[in-house]
mmCIF file as gemmi writes it, N, C-alpha and C atoms, coordinates in Angstrom:
data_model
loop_
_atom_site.group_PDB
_atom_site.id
_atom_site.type_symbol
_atom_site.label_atom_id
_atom_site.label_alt_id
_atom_site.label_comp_id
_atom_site.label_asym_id
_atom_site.label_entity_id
_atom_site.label_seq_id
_atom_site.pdbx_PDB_ins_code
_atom_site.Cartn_x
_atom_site.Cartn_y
_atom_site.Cartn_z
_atom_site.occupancy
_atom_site.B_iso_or_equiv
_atom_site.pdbx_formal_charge
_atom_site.auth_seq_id
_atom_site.auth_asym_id
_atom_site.pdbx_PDB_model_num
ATOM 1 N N . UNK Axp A 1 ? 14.17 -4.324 64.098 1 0 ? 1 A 1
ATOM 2 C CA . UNK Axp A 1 ? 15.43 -4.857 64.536 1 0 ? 1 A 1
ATOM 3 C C . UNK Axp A 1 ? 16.495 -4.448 63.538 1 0 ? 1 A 1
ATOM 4 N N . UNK Axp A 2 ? 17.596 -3.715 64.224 1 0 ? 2 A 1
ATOM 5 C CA . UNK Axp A 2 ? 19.054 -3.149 63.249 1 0 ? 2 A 1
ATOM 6 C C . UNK Axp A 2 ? 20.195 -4.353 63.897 1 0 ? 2 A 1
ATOM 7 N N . UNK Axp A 3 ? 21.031 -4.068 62.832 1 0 ? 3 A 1
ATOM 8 C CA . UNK Axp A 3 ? 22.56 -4.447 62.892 1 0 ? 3 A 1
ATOM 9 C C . UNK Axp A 3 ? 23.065 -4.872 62.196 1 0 ? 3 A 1
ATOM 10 N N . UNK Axp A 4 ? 24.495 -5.686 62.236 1 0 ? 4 A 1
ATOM 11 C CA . UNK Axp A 4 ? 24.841 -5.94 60.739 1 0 ? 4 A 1
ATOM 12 C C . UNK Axp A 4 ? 24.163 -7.436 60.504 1 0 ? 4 A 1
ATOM 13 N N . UNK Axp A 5 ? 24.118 -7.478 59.135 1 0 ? 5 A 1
ATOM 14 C CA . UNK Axp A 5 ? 23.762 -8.668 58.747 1 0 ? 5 A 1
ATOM 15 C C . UNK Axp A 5 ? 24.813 -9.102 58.138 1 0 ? 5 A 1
ATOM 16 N N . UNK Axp A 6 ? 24.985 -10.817 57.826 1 0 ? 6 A 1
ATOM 17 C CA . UNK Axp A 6 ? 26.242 -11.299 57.202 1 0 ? 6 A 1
ATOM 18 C C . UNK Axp A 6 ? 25.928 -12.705 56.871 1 0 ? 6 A 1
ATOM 19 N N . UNK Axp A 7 ? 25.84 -12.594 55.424 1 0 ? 7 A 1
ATOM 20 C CA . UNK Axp A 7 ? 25.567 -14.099 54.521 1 0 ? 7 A 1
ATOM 21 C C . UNK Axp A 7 ? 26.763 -14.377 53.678 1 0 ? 7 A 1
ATOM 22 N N . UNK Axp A 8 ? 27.291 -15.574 53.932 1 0 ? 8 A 1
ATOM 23 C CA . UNK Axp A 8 ? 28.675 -15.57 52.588 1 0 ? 8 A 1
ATOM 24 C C . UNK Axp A 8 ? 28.065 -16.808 51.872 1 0 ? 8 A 1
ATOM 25 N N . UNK Axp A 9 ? 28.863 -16.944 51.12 1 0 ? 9 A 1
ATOM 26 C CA . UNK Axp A 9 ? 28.8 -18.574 50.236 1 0 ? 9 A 1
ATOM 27 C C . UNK Axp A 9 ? 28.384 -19.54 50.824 1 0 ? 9 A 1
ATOM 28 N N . UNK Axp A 10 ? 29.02 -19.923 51.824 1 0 ? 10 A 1
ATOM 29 C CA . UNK Axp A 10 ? 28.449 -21.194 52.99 1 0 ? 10 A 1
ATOM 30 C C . UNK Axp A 10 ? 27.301 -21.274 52.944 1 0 ? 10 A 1
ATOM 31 N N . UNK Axp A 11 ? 26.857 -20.346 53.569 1 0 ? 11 A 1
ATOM 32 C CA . UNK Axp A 11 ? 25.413 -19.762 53.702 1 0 ? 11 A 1
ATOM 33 C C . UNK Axp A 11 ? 24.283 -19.896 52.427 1 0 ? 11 A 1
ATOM 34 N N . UNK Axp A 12 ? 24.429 -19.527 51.536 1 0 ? 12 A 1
ATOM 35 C CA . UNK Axp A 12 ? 23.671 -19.656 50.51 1 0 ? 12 A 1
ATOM 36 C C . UNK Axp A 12 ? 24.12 -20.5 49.785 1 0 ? 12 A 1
ATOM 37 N N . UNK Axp A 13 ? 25.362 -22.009 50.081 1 0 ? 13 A 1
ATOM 38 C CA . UNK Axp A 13 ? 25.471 -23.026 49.513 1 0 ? 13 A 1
ATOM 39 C C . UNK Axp A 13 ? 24.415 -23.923 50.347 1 0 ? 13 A 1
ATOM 40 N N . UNK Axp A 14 ? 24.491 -23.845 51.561 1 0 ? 14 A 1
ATOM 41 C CA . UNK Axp A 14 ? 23.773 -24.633 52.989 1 0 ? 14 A 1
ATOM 42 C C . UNK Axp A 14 ? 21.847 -24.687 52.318 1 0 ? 14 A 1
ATOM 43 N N . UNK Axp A 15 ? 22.008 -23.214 52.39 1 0 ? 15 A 1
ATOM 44 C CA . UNK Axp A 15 ? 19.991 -22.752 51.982 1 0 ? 15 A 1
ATOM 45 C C . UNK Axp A 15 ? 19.539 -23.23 51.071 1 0 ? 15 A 1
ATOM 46 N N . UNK Axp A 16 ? 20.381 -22.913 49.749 1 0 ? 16 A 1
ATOM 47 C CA . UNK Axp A 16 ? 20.567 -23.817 48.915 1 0 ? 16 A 1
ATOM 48 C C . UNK Axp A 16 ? 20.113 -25.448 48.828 1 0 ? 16 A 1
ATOM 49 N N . UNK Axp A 17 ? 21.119 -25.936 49.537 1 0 ? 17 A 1
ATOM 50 C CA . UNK Axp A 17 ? 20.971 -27.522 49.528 1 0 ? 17 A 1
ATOM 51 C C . UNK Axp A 17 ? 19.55 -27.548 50.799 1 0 ? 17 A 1
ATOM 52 N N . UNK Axp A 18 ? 19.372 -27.081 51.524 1 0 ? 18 A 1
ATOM 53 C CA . UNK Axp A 18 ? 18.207 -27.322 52.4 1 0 ? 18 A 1
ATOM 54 C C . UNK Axp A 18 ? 17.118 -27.347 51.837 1 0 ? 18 A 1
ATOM 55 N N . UNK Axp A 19 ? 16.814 -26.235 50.929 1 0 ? 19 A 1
ATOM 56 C CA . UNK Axp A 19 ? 15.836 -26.35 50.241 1 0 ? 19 A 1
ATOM 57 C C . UNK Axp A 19 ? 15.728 -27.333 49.008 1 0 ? 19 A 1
ATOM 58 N N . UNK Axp A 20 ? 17.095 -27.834 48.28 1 0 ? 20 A 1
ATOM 59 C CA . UNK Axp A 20 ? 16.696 -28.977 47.463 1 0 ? 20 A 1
ATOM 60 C C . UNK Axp A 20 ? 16.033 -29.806 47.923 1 0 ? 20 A 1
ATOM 61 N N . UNK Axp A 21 ? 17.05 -30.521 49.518 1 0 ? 21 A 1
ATOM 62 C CA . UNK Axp A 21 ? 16.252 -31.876 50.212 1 0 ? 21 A 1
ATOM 63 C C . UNK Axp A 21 ? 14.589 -31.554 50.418 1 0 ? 21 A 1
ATOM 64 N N . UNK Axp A 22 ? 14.629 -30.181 51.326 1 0 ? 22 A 1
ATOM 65 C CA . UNK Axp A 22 ? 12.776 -29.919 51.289 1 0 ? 22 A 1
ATOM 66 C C . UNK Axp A 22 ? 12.325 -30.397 49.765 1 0 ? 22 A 1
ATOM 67 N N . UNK Axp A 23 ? 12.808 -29.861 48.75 1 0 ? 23 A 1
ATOM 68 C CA . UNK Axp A 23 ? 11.779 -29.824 47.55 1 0 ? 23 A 1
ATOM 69 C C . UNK Axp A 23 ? 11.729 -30.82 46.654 1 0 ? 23 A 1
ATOM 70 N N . UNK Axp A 24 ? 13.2 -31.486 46.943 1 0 ? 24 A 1
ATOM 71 C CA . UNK Axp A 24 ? 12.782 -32.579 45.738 1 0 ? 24 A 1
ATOM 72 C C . UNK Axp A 24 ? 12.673 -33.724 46.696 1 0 ? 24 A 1
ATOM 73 N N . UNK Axp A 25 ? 14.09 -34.4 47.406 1 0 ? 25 A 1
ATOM 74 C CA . UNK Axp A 25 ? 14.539 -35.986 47.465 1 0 ? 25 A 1
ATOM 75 C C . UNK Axp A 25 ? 13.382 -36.038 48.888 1 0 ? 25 A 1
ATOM 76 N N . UNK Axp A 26 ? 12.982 -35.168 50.205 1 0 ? 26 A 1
ATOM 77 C CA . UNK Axp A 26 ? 12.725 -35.151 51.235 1 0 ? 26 A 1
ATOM 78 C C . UNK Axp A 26 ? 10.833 -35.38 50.981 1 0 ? 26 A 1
ATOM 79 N N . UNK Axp A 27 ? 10.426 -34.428 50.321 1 0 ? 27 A 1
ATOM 80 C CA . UNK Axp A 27 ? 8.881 -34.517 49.45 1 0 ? 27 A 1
ATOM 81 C C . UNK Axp A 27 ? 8.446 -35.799 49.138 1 0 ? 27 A 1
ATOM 82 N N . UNK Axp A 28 ? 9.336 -36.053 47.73 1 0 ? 28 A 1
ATOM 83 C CA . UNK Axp A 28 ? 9.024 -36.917 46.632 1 0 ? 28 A 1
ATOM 84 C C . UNK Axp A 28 ? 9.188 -38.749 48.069 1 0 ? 28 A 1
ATOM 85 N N . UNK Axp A 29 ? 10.243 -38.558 48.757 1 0 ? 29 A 1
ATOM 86 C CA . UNK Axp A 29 ? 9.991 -39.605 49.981 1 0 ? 29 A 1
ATOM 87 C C . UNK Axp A 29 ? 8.819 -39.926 50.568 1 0 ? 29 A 1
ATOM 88 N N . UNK Axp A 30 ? 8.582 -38.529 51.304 1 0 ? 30 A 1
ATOM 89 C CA . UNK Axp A 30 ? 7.364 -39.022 51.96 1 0 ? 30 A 1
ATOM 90 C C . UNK Axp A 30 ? 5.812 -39.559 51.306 1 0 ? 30 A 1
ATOM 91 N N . UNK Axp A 31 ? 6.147 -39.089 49.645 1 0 ? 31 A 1
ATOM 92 C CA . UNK Axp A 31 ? 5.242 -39.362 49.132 1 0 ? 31 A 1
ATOM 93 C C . UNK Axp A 31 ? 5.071 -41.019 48.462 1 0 ? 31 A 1
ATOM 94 N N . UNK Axp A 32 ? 6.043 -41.125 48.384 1 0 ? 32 A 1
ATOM 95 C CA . UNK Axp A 32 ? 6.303 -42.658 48.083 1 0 ? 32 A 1
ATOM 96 C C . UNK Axp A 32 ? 5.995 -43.792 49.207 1 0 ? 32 A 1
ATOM 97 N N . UNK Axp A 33 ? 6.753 -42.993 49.999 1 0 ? 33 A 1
ATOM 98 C CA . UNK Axp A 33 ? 6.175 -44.151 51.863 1 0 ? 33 A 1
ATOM 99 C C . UNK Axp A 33 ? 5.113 -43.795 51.964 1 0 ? 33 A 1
ATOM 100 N N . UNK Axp A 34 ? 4.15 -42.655 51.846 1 0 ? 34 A 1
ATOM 101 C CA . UNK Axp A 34 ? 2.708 -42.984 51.491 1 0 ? 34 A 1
ATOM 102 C C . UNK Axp A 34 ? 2.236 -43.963 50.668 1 0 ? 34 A 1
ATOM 103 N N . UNK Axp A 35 ? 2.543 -43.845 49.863 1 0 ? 35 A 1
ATOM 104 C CA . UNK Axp A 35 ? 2.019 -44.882 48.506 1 0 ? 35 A 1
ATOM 105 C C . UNK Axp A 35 ? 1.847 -46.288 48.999 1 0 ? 35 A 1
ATOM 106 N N . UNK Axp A 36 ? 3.263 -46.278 49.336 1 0 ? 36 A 1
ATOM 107 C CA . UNK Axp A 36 ? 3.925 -47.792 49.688 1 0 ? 36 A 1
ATOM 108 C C . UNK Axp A 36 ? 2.892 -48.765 51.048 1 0 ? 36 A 1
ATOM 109 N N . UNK Axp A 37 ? 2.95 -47.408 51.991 1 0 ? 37 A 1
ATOM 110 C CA . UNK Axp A 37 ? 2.008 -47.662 52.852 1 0 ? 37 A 1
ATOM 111 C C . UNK Axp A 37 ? 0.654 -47.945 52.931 1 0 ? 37 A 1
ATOM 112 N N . UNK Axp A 38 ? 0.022 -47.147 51.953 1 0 ? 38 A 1
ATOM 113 C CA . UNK Axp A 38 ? -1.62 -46.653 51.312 1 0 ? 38 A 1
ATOM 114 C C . UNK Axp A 38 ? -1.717 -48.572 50.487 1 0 ? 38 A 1
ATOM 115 N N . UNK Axp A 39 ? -0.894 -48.74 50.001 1 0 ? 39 A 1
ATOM 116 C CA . UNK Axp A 39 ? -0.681 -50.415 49.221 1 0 ? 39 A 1
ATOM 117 C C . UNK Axp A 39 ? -1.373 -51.324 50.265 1 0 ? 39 A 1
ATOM 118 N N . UNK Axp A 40 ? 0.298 -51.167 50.998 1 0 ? 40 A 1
ATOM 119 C CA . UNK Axp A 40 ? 0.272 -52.45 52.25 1 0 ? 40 A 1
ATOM 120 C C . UNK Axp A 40 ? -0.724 -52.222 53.061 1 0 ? 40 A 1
ATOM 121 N N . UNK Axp A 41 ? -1.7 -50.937 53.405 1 0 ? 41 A 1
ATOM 122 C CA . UNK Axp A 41 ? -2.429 -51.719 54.283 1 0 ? 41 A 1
ATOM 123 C C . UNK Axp A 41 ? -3.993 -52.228 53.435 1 0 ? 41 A 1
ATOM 124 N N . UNK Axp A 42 ? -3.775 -52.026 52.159 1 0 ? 42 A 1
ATOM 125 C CA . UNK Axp A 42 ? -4.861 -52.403 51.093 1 0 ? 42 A 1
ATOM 126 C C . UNK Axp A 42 ? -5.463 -53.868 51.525 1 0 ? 42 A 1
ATOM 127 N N . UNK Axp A 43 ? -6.367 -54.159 51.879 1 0 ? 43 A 1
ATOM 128 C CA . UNK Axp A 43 ? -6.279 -55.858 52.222 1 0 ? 43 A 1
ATOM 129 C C . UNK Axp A 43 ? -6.745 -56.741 51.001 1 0 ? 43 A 1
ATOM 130 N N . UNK Axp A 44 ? -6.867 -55.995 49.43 1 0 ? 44 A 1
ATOM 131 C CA . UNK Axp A 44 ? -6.608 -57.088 48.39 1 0 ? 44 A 1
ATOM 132 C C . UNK Axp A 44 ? -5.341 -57.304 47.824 1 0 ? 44 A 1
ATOM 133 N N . UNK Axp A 45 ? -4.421 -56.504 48.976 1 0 ? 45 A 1
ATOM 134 C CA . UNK Axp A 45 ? -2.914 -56.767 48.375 1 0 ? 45 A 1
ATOM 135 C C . UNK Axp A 45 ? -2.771 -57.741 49.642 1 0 ? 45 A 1
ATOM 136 N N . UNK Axp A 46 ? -2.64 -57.425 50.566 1 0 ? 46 A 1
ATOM 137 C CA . UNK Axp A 46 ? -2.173 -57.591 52.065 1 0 ? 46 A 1
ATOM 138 C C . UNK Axp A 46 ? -2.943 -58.292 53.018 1 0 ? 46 A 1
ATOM 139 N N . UNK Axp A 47 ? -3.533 -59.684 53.402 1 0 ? 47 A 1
ATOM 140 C CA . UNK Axp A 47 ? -4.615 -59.78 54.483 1 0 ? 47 A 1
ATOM 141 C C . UNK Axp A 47 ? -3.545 -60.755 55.227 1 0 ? 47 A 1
ATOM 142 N N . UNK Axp A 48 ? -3.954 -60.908 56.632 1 0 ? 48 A 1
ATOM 143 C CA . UNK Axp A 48 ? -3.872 -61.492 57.515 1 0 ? 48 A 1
ATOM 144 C C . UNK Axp A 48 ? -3.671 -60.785 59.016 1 0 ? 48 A 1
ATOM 145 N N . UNK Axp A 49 ? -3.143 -61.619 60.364 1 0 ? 49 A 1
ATOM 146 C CA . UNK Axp A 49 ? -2.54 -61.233 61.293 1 0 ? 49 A 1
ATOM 147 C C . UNK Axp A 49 ? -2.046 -59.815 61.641 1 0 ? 49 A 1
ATOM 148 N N . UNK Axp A 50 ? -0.934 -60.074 60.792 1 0 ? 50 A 1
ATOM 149 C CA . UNK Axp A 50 ? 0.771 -59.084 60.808 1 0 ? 50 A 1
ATOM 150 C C . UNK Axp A 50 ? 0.035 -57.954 59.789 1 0 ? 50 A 1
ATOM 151 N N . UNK Axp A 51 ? -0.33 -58.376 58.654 1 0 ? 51 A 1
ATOM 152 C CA . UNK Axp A 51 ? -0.961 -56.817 57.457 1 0 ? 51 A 1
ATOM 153 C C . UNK Axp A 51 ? -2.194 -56.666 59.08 1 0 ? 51 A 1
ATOM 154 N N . UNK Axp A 52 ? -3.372 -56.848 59.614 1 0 ? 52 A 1
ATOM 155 C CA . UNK Axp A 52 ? -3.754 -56.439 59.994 1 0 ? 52 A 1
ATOM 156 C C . UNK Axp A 52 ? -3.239 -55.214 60.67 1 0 ? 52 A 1
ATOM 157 N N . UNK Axp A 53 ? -2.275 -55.842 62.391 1 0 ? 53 A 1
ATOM 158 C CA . UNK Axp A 53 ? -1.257 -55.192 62.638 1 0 ? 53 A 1
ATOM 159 C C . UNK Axp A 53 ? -0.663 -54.167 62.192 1 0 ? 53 A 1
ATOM 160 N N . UNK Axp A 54 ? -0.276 -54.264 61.193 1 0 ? 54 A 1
ATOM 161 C CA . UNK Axp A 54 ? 0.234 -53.023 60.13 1 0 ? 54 A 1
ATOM 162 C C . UNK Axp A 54 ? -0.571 -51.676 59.595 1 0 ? 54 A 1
ATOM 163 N N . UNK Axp A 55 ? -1.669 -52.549 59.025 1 0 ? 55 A 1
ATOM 164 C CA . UNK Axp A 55 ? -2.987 -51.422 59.053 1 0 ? 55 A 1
ATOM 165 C C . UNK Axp A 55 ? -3.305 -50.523 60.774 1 0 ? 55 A 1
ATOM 166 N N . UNK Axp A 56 ? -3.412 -50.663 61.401 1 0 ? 56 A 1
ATOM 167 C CA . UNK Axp A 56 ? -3.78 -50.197 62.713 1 0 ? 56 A 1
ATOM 168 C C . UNK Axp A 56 ? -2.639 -49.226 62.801 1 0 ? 56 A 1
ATOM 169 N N . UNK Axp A 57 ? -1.213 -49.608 62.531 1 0 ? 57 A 1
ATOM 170 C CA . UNK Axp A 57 ? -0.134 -48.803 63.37 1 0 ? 57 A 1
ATOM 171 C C . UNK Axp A 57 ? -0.441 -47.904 61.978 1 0 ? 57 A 1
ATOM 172 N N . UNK Axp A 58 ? -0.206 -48.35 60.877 1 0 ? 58 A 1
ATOM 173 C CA . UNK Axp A 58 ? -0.301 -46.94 59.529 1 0 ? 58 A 1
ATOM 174 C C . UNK Axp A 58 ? -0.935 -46.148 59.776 1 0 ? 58 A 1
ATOM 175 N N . UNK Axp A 59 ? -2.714 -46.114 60.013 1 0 ? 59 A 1
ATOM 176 C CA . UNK Axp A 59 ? -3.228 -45.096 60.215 1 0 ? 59 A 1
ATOM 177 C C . UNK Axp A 59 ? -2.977 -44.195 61.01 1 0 ? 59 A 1
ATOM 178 N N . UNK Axp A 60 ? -1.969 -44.641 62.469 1 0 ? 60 A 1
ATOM 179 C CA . UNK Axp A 60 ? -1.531 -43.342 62.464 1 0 ? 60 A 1
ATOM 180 C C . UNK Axp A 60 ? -0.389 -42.704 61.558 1 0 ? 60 A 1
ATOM 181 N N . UNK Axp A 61 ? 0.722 -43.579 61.576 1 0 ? 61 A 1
ATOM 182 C CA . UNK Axp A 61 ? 1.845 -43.186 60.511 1 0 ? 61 A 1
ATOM 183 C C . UNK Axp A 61 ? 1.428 -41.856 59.366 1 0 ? 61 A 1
ATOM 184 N N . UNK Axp A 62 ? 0.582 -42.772 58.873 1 0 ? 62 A 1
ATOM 185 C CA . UNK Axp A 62 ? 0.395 -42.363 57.578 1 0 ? 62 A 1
ATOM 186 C C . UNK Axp A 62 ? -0.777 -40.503 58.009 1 0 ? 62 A 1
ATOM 187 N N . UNK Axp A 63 ? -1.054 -40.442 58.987 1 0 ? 63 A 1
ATOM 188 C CA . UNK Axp A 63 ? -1.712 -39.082 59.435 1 0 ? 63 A 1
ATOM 189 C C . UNK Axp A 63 ? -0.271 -38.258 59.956 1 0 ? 63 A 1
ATOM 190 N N . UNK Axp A 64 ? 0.24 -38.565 60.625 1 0 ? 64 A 1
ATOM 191 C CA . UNK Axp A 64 ? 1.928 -38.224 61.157 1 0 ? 64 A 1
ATOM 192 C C . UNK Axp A 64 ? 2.737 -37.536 59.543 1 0 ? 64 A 1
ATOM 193 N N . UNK Axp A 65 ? 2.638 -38.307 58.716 1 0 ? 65 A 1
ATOM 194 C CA . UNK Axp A 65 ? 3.144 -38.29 57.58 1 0 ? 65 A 1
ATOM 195 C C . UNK Axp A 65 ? 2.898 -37.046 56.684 1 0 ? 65 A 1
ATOM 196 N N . UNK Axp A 66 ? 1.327 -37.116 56.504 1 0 ? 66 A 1
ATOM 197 C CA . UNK Axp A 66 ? 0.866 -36.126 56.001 1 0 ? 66 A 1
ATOM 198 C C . UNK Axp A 66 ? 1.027 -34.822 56.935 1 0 ? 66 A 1
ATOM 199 N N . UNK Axp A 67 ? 0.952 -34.714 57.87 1 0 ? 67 A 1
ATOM 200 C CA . UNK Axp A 67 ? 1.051 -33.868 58.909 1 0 ? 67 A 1
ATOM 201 C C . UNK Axp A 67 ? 2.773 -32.998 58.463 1 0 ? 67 A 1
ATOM 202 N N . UNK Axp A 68 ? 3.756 -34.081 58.513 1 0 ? 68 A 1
ATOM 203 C CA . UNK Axp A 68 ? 4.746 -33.497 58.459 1 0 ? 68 A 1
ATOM 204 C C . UNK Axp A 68 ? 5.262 -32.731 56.848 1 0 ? 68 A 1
ATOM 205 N N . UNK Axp A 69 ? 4.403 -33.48 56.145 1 0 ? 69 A 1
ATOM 206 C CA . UNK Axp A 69 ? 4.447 -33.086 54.346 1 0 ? 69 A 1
ATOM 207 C C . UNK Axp A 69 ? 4.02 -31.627 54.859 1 0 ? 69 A 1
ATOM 208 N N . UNK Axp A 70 ? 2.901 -31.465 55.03 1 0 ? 70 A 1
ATOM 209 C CA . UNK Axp A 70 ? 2.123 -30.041 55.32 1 0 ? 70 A 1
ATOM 210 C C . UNK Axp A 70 ? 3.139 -28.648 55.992 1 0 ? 70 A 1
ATOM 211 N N . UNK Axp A 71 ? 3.749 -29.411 57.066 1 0 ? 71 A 1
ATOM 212 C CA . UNK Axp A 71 ? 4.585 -28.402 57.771 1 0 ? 71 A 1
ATOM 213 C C . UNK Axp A 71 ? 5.842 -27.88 57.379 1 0 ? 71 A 1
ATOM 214 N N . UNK Axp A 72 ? 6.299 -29.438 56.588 1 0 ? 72 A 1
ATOM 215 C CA . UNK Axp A 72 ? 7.557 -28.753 55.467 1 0 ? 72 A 1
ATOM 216 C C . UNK Axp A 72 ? 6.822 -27.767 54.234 1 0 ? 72 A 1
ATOM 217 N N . UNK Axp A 73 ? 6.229 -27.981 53.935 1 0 ? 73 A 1
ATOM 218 C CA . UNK Axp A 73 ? 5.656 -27.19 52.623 1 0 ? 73 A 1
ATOM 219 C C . UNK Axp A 73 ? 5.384 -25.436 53.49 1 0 ? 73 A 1
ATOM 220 N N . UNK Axp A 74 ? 4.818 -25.698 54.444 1 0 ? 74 A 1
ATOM 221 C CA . UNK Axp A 74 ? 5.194 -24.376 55.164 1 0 ? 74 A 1
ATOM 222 C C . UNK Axp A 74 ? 6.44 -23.753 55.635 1 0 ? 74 A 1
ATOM 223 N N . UNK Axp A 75 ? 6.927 -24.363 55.824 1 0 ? 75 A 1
ATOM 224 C CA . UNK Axp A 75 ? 8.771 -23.916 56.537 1 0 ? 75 A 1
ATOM 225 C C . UNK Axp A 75 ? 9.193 -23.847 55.042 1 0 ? 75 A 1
ATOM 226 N N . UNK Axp A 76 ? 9.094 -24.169 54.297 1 0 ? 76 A 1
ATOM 227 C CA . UNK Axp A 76 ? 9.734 -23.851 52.909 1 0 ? 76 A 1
ATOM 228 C C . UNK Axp A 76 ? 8.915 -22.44 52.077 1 0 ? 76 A 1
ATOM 229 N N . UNK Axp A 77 ? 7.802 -22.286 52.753 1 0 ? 77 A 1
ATOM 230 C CA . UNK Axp A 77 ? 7.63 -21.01 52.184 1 0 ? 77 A 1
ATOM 231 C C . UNK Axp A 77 ? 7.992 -19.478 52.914 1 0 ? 77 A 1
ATOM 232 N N . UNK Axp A 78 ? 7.735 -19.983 53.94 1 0 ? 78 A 1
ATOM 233 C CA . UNK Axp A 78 ? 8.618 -19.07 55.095 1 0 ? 78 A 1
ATOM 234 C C . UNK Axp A 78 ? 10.311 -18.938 54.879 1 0 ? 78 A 1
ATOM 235 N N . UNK Axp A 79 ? 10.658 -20.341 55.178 1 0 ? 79 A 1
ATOM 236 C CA . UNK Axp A 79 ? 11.968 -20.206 54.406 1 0 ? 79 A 1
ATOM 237 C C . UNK Axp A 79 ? 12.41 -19.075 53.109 1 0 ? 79 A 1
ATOM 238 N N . UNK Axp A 80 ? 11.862 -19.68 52.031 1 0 ? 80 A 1
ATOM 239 C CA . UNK Axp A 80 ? 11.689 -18.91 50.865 1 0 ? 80 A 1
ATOM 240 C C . UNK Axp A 80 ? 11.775 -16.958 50.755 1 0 ? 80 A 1
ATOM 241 N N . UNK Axp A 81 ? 10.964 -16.987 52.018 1 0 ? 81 A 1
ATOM 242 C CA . UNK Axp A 81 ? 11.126 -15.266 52.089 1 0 ? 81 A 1
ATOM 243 C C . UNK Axp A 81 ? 11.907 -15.017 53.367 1 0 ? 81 A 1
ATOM 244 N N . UNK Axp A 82 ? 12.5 -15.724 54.092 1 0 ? 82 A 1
ATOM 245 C CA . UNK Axp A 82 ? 13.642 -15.571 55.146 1 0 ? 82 A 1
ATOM 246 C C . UNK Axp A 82 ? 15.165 -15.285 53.939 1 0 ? 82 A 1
ATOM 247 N N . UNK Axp A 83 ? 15.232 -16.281 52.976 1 0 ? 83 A 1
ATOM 248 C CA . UNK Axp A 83 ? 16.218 -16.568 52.551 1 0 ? 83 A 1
ATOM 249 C C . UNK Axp A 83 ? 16.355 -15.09 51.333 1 0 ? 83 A 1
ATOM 250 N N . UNK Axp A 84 ? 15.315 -14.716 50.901 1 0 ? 84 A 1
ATOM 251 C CA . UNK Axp A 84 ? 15.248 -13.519 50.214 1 0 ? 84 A 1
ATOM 252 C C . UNK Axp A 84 ? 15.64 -12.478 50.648 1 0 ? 84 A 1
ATOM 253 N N . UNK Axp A 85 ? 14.778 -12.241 52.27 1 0 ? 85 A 1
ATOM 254 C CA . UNK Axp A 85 ? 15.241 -11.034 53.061 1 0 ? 85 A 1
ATOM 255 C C . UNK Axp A 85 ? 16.751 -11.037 53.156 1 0 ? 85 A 1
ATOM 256 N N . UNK Axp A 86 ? 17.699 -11.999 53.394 1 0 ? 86 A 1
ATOM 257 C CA . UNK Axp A 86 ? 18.576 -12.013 53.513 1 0 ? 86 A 1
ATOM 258 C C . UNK Axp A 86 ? 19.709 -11.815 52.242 1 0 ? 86 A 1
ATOM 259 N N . UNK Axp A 87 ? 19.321 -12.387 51.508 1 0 ? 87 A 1
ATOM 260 C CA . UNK Axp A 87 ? 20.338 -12.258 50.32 1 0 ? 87 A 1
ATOM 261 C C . UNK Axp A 87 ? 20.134 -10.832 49.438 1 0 ? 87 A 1
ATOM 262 N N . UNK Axp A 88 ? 18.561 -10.506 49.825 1 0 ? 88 A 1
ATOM 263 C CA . UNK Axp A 88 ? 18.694 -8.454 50.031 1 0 ? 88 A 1
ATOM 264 C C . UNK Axp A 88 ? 19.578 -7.617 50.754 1 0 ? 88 A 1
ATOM 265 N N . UNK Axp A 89 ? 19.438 -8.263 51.489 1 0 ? 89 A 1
ATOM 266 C CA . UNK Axp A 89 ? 20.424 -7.408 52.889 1 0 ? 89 A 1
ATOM 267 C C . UNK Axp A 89 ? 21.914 -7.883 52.893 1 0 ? 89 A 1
ATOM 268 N N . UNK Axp A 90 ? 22.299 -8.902 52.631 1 0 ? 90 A 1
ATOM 269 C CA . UNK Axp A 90 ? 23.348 -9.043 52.988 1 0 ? 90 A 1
ATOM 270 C C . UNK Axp A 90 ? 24.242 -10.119 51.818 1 0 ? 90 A 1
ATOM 271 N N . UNK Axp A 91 ? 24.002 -9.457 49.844 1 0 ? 91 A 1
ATOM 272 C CA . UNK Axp A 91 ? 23.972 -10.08 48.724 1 0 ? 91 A 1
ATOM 273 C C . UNK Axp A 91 ? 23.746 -11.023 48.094 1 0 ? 91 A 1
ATOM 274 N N . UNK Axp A 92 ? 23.564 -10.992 46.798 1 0 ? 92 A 1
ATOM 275 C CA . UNK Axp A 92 ? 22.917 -12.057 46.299 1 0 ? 92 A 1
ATOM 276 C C . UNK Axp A 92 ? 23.39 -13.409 45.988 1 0 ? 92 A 1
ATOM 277 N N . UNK Axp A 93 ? 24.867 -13.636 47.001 1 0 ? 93 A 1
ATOM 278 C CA . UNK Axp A 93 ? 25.536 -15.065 46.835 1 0 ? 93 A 1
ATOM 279 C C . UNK Axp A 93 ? 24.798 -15.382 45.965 1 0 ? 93 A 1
């Protein structure tokens, strides 16, 4: 595939910040609402009714969760060499 290519500042301010949220604040989240979750449905922290309740809906959550950790960590490496090809082709903003 030819034609022109065209990246300005915007562009590699935007990729930039996309990839911070992927790598630091968006990560370090889901890993914490794991935690938080992995706690609460602990039943020597948590027993009754409602923690039961809670346990049942987490296990899926918490598979959903990991699921989506996994797929960002992929789109960020793909990313990673999308964002290269480009700032080859069309400078190194």
């Amino acid at each position: 595939m030819s034609g022109t290519v065209k990246v300005d500042d915007a562009a590699h301010a935007a990729s930039r910040k996309f990839l911070g949220i992927i790598n630091g604040g968006l990560q370090q989240s889901i890993s914490q609402l794991s935690s938080a979750g992995n706690t609460l449905s602990d039943q020597s922290h948590w027993d009754g009714r409602h923690a039961a309740e809670f346990r049942t809906a987490w296990h899926g959550a918490q598979a959903d969760l990991s699921k989506i950790k996994q797929q960002l960590e992929e789109f960020q490496r793909k990313f990673d060499t999308i964002l290269r090809n480009i700032s080859q082709a069309g400078g190194n903003g």
